[in-house]
N, CA and C atoms of all chains as a GROMACS GRO file, in nm:
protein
  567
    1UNK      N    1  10.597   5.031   9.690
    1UNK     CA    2  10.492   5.128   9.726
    1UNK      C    3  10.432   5.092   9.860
    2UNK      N    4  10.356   5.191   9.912
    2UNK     CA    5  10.258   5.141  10.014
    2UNK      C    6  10.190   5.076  10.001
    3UNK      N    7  10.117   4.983  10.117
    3UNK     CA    8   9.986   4.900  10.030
    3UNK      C    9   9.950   4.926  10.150
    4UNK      N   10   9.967   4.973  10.273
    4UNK     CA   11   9.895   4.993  10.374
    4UNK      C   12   9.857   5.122  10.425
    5UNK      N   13   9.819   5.125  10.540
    5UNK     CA   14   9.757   5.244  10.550
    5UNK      C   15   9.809   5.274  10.772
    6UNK      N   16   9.860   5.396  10.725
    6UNK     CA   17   9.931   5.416  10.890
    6UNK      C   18   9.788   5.403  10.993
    7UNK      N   19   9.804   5.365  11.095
    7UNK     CA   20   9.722   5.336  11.211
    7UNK      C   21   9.711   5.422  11.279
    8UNK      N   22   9.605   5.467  11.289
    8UNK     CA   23   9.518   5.595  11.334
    8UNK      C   24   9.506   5.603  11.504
    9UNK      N   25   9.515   5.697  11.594
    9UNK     CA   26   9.520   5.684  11.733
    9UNK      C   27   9.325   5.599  11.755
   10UNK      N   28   9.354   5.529  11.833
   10UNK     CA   29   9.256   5.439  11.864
   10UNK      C   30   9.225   5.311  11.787
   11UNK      N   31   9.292   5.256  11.679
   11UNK     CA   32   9.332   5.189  11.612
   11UNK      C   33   9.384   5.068  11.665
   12UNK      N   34   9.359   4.952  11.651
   12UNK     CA   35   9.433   4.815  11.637
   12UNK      C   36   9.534   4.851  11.516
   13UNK      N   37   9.669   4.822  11.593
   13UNK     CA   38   9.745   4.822  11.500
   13UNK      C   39   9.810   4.675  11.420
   14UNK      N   40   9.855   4.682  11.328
   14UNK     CA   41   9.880   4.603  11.243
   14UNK      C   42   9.975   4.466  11.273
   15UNK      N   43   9.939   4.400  11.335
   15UNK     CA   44  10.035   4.285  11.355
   15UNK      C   45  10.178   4.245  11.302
   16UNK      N   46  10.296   4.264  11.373
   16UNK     CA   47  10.349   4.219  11.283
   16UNK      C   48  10.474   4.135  11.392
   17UNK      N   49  10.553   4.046  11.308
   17UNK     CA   50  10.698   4.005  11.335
   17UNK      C   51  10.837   4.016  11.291
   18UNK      N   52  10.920   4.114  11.358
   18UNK     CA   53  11.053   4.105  11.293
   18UNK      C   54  11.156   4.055  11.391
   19UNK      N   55  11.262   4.046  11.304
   19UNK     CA   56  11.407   3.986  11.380
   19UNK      C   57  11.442   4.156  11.505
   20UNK      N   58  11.470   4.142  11.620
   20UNK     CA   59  11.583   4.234  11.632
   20UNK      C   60  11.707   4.209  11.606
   21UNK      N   61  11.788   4.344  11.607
   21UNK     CA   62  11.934   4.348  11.567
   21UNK      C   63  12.038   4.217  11.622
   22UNK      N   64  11.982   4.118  11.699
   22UNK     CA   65  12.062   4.002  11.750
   22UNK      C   66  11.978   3.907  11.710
   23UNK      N   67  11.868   3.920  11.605
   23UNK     CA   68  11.822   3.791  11.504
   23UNK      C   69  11.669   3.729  11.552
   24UNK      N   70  11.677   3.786  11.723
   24UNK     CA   71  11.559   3.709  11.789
   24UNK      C   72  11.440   3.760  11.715
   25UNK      N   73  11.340   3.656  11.684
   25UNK     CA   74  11.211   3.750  11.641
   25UNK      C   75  11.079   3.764  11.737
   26UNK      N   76  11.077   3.898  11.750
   26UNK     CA   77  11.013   3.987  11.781
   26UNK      C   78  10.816   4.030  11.732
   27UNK      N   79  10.702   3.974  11.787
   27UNK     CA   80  10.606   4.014  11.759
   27UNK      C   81  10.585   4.096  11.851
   28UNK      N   82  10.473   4.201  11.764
   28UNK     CA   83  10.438   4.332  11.812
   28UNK      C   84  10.345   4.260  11.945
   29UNK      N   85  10.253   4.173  11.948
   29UNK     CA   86  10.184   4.104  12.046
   29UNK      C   87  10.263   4.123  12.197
   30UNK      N   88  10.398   4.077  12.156
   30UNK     CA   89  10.443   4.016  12.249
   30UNK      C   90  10.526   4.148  12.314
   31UNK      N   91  10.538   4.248  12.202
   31UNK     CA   92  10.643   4.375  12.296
   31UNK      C   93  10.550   4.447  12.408
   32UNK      N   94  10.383   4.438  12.306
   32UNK     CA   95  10.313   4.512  12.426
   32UNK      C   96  10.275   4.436  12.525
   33UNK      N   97  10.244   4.319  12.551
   33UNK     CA   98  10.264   4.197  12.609
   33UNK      C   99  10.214   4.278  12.785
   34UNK      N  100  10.344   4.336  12.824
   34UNK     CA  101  10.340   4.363  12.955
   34UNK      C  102  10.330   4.491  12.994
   35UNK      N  103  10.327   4.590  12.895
   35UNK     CA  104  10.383   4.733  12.891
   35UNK      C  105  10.316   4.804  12.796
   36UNK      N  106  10.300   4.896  12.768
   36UNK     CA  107  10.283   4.978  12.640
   36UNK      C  108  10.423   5.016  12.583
   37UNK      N  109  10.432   5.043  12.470
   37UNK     CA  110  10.566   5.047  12.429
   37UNK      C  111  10.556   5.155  12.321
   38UNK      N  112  10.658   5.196  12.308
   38UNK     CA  113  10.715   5.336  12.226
   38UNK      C  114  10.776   5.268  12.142
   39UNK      N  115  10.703   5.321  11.988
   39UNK     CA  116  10.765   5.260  11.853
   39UNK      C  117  10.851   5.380  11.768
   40UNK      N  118  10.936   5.345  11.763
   40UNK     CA  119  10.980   5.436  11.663
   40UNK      C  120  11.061   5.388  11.576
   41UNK      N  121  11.023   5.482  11.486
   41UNK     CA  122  11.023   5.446  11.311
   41UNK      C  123  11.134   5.542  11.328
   42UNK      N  124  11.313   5.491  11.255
   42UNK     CA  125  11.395   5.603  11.240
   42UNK      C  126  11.490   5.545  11.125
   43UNK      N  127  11.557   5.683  11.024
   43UNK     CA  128  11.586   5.670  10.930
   43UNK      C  129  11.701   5.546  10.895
   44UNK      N  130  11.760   5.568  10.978
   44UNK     CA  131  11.887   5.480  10.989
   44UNK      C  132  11.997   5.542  10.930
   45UNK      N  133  12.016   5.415  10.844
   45UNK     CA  134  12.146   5.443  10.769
   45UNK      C  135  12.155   5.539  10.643
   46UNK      N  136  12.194   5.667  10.573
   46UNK     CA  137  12.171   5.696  10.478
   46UNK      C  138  12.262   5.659  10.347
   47UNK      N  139  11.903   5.960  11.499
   47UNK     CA  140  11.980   5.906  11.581
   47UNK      C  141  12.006   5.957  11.733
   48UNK      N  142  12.020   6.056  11.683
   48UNK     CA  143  11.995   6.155  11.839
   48UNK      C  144  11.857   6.106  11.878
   49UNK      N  145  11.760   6.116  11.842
   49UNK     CA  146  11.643   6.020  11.863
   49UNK      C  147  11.646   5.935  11.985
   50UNK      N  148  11.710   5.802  11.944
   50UNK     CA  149  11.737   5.673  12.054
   50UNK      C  150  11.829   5.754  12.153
   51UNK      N  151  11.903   5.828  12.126
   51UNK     CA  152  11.948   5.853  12.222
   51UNK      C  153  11.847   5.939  12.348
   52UNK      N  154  11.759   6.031  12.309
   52UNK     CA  155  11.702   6.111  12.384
   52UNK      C  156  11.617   5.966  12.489
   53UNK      N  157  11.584   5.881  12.378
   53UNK     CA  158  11.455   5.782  12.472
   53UNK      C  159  11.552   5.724  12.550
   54UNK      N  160  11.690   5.679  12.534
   54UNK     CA  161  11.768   5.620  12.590
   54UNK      C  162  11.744   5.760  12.764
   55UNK      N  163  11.803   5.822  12.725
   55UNK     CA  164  11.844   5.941  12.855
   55UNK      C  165  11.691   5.896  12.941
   56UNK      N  166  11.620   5.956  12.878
   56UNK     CA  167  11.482   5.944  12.955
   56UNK      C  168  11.426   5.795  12.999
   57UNK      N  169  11.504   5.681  13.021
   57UNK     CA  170  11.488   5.568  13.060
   57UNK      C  171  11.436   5.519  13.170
   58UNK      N  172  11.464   5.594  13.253
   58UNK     CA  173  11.413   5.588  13.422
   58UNK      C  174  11.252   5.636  13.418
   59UNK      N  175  11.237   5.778  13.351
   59UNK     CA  176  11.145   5.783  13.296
   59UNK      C  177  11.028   5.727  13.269
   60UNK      N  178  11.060   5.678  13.157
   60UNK     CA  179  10.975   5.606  13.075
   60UNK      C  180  10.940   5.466  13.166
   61UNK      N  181  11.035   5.401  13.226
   61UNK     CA  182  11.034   5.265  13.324
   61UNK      C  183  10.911   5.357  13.408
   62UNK      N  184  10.942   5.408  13.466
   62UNK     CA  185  10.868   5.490  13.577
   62UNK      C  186  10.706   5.502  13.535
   63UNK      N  187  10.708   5.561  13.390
   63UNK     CA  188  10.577   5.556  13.369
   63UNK      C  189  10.496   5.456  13.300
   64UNK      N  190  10.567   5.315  13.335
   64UNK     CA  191  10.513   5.239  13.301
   64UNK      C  192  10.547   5.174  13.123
   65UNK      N  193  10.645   5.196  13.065
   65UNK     CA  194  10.614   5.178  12.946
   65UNK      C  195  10.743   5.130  12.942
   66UNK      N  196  10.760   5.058  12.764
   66UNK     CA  197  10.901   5.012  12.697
   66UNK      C  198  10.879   5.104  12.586
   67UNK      N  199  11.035   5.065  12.494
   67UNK     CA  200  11.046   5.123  12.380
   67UNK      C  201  11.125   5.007  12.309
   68UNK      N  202  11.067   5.038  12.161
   68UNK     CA  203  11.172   4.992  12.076
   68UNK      C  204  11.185   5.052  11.935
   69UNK      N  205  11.267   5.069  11.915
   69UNK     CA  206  11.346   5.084  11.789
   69UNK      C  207  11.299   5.042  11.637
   70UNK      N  208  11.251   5.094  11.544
   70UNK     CA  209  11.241   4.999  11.419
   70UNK      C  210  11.322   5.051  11.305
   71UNK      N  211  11.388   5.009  11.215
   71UNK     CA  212  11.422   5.050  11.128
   71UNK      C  213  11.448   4.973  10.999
   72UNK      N  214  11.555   4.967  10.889
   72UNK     CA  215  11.506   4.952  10.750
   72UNK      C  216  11.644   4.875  10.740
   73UNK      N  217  11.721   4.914  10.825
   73UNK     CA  218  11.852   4.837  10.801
   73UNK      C  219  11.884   4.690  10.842
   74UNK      N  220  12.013   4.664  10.792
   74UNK     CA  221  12.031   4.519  10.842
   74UNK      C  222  12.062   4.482  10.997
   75UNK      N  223  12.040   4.365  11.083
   75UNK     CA  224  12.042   4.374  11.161
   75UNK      C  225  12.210   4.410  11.260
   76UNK      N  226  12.333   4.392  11.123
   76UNK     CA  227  12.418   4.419  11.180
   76UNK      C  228  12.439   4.549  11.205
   77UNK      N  229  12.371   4.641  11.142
   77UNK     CA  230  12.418   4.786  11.126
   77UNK      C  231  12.282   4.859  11.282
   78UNK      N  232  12.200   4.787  11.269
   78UNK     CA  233  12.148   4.816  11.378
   78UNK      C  234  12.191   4.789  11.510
   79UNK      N  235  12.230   4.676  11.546
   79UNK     CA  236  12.311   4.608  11.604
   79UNK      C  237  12.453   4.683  11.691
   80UNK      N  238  12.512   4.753  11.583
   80UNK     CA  239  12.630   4.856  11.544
   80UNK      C  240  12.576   4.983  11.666
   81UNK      N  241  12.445   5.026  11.646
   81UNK     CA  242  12.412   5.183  11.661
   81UNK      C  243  12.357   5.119  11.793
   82UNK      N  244  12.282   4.988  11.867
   82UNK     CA  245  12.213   5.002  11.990
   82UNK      C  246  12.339   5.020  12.068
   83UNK      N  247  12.443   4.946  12.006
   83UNK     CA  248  12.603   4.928  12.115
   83UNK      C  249  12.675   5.068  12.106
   84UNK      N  250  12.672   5.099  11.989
   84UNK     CA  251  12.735   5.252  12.010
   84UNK      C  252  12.653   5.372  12.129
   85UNK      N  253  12.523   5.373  12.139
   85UNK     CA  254  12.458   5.420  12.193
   85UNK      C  255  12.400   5.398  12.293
   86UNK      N  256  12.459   5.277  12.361
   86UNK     CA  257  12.460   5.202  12.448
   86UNK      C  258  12.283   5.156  12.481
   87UNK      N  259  12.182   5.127  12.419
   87UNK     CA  260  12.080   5.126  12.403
   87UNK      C  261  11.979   4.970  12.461
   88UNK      N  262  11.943   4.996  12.584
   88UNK     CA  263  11.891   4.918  12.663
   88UNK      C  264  11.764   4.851  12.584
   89UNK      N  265  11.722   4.886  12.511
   89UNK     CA  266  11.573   4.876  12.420
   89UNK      C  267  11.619   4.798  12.311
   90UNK      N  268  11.496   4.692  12.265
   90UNK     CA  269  11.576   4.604  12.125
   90UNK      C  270  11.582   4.712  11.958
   91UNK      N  271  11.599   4.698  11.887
   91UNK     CA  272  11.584   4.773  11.729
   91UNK      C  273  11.541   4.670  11.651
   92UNK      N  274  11.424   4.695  11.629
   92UNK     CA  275  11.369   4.606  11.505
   92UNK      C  276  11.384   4.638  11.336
   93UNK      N  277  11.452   4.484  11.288
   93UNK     CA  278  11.494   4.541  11.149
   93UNK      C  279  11.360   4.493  11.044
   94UNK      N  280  11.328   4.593  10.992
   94UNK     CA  281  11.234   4.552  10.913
   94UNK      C  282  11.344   4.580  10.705
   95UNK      N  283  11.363   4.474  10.752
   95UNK     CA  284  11.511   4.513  10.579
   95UNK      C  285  11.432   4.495  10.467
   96UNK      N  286  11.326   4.427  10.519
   96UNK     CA  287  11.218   4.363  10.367
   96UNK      C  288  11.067   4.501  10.343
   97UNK      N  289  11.151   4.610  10.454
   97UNK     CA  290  11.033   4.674  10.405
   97UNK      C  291  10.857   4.646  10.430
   98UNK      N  292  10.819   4.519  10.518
   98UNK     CA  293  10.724   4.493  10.505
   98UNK      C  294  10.638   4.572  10.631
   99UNK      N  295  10.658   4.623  10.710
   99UNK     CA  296  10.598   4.686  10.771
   99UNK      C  297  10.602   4.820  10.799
  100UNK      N  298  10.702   4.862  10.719
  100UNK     CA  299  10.675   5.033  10.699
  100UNK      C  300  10.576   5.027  10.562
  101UNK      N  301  10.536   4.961  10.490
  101UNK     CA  302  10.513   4.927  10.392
  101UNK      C  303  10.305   4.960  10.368
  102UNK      N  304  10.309   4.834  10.527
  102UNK     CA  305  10.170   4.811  10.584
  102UNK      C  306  10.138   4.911  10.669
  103UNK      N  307  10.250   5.010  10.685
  103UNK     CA  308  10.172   5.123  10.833
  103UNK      C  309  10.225   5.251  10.722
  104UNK      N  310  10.242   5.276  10.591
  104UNK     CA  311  10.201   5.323  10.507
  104UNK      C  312  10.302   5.440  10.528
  105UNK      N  313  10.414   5.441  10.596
  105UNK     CA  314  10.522   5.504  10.622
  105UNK      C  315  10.683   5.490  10.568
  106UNK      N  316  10.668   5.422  10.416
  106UNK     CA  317  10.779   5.414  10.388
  106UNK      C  318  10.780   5.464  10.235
  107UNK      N  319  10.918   5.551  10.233
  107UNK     CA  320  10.953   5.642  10.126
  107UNK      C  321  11.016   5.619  10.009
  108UNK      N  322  10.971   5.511   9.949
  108UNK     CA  323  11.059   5.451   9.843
  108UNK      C  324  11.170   5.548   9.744
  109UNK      N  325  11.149   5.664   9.769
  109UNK     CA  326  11.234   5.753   9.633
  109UNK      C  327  11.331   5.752   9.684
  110UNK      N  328  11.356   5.780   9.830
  110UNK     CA  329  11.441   5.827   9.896
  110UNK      C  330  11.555   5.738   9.965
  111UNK      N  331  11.707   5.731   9.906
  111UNK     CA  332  11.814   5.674   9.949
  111UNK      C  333  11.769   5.464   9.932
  112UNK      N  334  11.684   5.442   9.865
  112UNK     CA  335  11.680   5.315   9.818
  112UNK      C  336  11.558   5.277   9.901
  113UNK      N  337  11.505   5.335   9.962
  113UNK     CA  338  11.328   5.338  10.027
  113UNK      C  339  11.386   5.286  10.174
  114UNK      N  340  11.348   5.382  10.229
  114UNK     CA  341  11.365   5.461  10.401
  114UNK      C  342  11.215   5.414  10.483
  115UNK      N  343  11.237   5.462  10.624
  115UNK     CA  344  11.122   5.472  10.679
  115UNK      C  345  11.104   5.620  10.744
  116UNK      N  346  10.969   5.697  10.722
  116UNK     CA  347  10.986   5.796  10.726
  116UNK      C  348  10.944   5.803  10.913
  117UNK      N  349  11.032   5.920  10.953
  117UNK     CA  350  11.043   5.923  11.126
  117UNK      C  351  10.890   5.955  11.173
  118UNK      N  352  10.858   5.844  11.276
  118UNK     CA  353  10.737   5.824  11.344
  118UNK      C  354  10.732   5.783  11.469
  119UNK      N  355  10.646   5.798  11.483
  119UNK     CA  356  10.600   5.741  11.704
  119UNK      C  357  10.542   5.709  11.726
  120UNK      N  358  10.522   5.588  11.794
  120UNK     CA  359  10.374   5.536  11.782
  120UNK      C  360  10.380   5.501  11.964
  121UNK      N  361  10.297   5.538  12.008
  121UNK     CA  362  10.263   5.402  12.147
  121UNK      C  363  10.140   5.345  12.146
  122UNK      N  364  10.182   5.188  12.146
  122UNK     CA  365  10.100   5.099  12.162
  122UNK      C  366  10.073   5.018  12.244
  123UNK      N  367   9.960   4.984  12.300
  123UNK     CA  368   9.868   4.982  12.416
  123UNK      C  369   9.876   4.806  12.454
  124UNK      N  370   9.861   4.780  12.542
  124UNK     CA  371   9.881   4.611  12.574
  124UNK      C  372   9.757   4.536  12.505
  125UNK      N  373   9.649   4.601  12.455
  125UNK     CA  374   9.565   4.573  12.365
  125UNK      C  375   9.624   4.560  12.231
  126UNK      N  376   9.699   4.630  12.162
  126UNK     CA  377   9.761   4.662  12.062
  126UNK      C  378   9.698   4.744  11.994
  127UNK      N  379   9.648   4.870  12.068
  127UNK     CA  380   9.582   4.981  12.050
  127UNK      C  381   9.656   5.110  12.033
  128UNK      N  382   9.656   5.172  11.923
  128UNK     CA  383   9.774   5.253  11.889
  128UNK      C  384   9.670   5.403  11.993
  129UNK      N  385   9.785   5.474  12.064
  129UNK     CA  386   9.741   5.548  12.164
  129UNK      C  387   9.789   5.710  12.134
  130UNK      N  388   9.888   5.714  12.039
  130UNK     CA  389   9.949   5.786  12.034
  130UNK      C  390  10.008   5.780  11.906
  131UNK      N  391  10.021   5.877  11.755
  131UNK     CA  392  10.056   5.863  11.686
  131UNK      C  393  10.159   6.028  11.640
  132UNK      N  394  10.270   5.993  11.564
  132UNK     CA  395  10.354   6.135  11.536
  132UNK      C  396  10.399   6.088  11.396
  133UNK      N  397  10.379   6.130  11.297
  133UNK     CA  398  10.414   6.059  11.136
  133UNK      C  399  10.492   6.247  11.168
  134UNK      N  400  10.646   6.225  11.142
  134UNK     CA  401  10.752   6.321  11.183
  134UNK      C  402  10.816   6.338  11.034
  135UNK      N  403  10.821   6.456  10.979
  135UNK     CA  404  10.913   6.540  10.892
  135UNK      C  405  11.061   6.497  10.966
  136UNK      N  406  11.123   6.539  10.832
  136UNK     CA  407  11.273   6.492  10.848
  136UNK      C  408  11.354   6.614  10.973
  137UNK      N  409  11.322   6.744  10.948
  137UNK     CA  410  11.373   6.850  11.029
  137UNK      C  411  11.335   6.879  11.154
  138UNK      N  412  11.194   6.823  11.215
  138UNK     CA  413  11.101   6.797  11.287
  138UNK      C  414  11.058   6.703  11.369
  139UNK      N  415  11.093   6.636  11.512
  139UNK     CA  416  11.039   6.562  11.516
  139UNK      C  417  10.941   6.571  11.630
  140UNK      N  418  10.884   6.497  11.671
  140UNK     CA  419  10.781   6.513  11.815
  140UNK      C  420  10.956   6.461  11.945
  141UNK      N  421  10.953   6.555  12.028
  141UNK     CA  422  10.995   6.540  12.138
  141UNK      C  423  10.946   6.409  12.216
  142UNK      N  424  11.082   6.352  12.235
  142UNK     CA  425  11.073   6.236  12.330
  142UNK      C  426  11.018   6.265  12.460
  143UNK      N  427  11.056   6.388  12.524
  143UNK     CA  428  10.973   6.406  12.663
  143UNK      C  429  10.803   6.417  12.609
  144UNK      N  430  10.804   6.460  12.524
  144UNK     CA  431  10.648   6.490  12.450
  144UNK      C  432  10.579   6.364  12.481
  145UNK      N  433  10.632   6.259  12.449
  145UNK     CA  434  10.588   6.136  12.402
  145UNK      C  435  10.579   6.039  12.577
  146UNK      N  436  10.662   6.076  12.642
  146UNK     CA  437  10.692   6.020  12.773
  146UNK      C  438  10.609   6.097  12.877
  147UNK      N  439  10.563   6.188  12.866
  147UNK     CA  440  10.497   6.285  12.936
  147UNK      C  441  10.328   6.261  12.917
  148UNK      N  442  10.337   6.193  12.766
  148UNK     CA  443  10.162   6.155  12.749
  148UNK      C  444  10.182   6.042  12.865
  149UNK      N  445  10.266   5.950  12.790
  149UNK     CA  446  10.236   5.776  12.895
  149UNK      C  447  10.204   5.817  13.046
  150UNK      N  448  10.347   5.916  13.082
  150UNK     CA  449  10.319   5.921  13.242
  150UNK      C  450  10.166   5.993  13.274
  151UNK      N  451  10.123   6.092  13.193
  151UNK     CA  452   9.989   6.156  13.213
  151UNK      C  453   9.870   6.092  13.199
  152UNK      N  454   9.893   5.955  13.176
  152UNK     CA  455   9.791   5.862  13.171
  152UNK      C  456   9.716   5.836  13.039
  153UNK      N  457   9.794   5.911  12.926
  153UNK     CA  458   9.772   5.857  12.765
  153UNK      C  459   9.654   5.916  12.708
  154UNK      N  460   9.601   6.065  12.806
  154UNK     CA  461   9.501   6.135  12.763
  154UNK      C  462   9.462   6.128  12.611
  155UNK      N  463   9.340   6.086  12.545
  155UNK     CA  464   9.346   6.059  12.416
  155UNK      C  465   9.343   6.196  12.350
  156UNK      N  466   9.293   6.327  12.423
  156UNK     CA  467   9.349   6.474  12.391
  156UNK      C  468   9.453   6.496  12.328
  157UNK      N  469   9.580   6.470  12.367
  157UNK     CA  470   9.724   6.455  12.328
  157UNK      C  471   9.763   6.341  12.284
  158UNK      N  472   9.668   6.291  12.224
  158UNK     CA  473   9.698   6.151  12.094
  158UNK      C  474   9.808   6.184  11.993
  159UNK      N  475   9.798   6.302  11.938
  159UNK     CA  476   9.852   6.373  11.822
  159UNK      C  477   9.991   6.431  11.859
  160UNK      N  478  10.062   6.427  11.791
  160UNK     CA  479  10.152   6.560  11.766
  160UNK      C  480  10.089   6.693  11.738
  161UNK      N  481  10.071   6.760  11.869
  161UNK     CA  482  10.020   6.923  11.861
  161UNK      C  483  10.141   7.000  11.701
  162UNK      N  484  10.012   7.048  11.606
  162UNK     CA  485  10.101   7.073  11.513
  162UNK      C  486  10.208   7.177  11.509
  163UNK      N  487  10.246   7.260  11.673
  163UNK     CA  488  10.336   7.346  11.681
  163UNK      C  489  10.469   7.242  11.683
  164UNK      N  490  10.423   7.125  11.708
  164UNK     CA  491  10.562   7.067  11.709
  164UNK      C  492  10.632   7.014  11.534
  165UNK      N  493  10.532   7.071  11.489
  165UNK     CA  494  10.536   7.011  11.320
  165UNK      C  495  10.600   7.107  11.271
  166UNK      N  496  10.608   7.235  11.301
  166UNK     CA  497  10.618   7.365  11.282
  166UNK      C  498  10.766   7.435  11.282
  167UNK      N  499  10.897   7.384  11.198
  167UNK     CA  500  11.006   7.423  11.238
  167UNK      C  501  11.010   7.559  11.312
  168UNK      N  502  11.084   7.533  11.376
  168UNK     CA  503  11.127   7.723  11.474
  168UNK      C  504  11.221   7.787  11.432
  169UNK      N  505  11.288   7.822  11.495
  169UNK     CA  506  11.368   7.983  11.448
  169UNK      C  507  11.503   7.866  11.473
  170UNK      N  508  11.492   7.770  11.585
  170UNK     CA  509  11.632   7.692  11.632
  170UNK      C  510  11.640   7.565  11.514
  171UNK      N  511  11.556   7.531  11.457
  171UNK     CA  512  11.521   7.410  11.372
  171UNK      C  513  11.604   7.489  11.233
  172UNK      N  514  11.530   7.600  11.228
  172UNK     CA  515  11.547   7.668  11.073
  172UNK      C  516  11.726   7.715  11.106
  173UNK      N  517  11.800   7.748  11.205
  173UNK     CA  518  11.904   7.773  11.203
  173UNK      C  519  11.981   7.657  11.217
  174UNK      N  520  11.945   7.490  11.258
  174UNK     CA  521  12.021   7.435  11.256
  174UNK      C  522  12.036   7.328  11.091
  175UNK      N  523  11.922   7.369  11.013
  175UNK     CA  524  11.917   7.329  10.872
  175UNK      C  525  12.054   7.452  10.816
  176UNK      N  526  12.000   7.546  10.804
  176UNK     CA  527  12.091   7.682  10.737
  176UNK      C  528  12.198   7.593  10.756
  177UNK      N  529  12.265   7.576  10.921
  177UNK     CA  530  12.367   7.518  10.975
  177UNK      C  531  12.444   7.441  10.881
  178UNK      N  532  12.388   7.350  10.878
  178UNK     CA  533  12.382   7.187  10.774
  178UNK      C  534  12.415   7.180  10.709
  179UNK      N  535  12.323   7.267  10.609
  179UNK     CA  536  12.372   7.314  10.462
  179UNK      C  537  12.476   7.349  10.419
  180UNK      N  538  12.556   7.459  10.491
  180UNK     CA  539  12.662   7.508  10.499
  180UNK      C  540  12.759   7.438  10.524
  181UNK      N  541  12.716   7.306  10.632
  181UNK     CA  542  12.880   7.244  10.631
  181UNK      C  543  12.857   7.113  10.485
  182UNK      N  544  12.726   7.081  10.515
  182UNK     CA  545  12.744   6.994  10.423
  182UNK      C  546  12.657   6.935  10.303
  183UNK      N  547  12.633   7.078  10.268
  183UNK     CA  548  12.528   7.122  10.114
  183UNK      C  549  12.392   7.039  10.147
  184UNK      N  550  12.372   7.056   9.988
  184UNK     CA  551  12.223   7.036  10.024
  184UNK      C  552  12.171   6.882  10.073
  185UNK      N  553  12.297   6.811  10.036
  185UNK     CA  554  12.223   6.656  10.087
  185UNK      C  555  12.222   6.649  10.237
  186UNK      N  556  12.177   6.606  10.315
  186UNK     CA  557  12.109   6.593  10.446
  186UNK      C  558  12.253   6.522  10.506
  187UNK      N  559  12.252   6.562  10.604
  187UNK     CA  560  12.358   6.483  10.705
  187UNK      C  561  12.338   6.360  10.742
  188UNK      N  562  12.375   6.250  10.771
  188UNK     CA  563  12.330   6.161  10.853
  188UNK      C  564  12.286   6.176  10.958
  189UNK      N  565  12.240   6.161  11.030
  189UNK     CA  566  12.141   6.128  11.165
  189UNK      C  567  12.250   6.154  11.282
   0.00000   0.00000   0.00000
C-alpha cells in the first residue's frame, strides 16, 4: 500500500536513495545537487 | 516509453534551460539498463524494485501487473523543492515540451500543475486507444 503521501508543488520532497540501472546509488540530494532535475515516474515493464 | 524518448529528443533543450532529468522506475536494474541503451538515453534510470519510493510519494498501484508506478513528473529544485508536479493517467500524459518550457520560463509557480486540458483525452488520444484495442484488445500495450 501507500504509506506516503505525493509531494505537493512547493513542497520539500521526500528524500530518498536508489541504485541506477548500472548499480551506482543515487540520492535525490545529490541529482538536484547542481541543476533542477526532471523526475519521472514511468511504467516500465508490463 | 515514448516518454524518455521525447525528454531524450528535447536534450539540448532542457541542458539549455538549465536542468537534468532522470528516469525512475519499478524494474530491475537490468531491464532498465536494457531500455536507457535501447533508447540511447543520456540521463541515469532509477530502479526503485523495492517499491519504496513510489510507495512514500504515494504513487504506486499495487493491483496493477504486480504493483507499478503510476506515470508522473516532478521537477525538483536544488533546494529539493518540488516545483512542478503531473500525477499522469495511463492514456494521458503532461507533454515533455510542457514540462521543459516551465524550467526554461523560469518555473512560474502559475504553471506548477498540469493545466487539466492536458488531463483531458482528445479526439487524437481517444483514437489512438480505439486504435489499441483493436490491435491488441483490451489489455494495454506495452509502452
Amino acid at each position: 500500500m501507500n504509506d506516503g503521501k505525493t509531494p505537493g508543488v512547493g513542497e520539500i520532497a521526500p528524500a530518498f536513495e536508489l541504485p541506477d540501472s548500472t548499480g551506482t546509488p543515487r540520492r535525490l540530494s545529490g541529482l538536484v545537487a547542481a541543476a533542477p532535475r526532471i523526475l519521472i515516474f514511468y511504467r516500465g515493464h508490463w | 516509453m515514448r516518454q524518455l524518448a521525447e525528454y531524450r529528443d528535447l536534450s539540448d533543450k532542457i541542458r539549455g534551460a538549465g536542468a537534468d532529468v532522470a528516469g525512475v522506475v519499478v524494474d530491475p536494474p537490468e531491464r532498465a539498463e536494457a531500455v536507457r541503451r535501447q533508447l540511447g538515453l543520456a540521463f541515469p534510470i532509477l530502479c526503485d524494485t523495492k517499491r519504496e519510493v513510489v510507495r512514500a510519494w504515494n504513487i504506486f498501484e499495487p493491483e496493477q501487473m504486480g504493483g507499478i508506478a503510476n506515470p508522473a513528473v516532478f521537477v525538483v529544485d536544488r533546494e529539493r523543492r518540488v516545483r512542478f508536479a503531473s500525477i499522469d493517467r495511463d492514456a494521458v500524459r503532461v507533454p515533455a515540451t510542457t514540462v521543459v518550457d516551465f524550467i526554461a520560463g523560469g518555473m512560474p509557480a502559475e504553471n506548477a500543475e498540469a493545466k487539466r486540458r492536458f488531463m483531458l483525452p482528445g479526439v487524437g488520444d481517444f483514437l489512438r486507444a480505439t486504435r489499441n484495442v483493436l490491435r491488441f484488445g483490451m489489455k494495454a500495450p506495452r509502452e
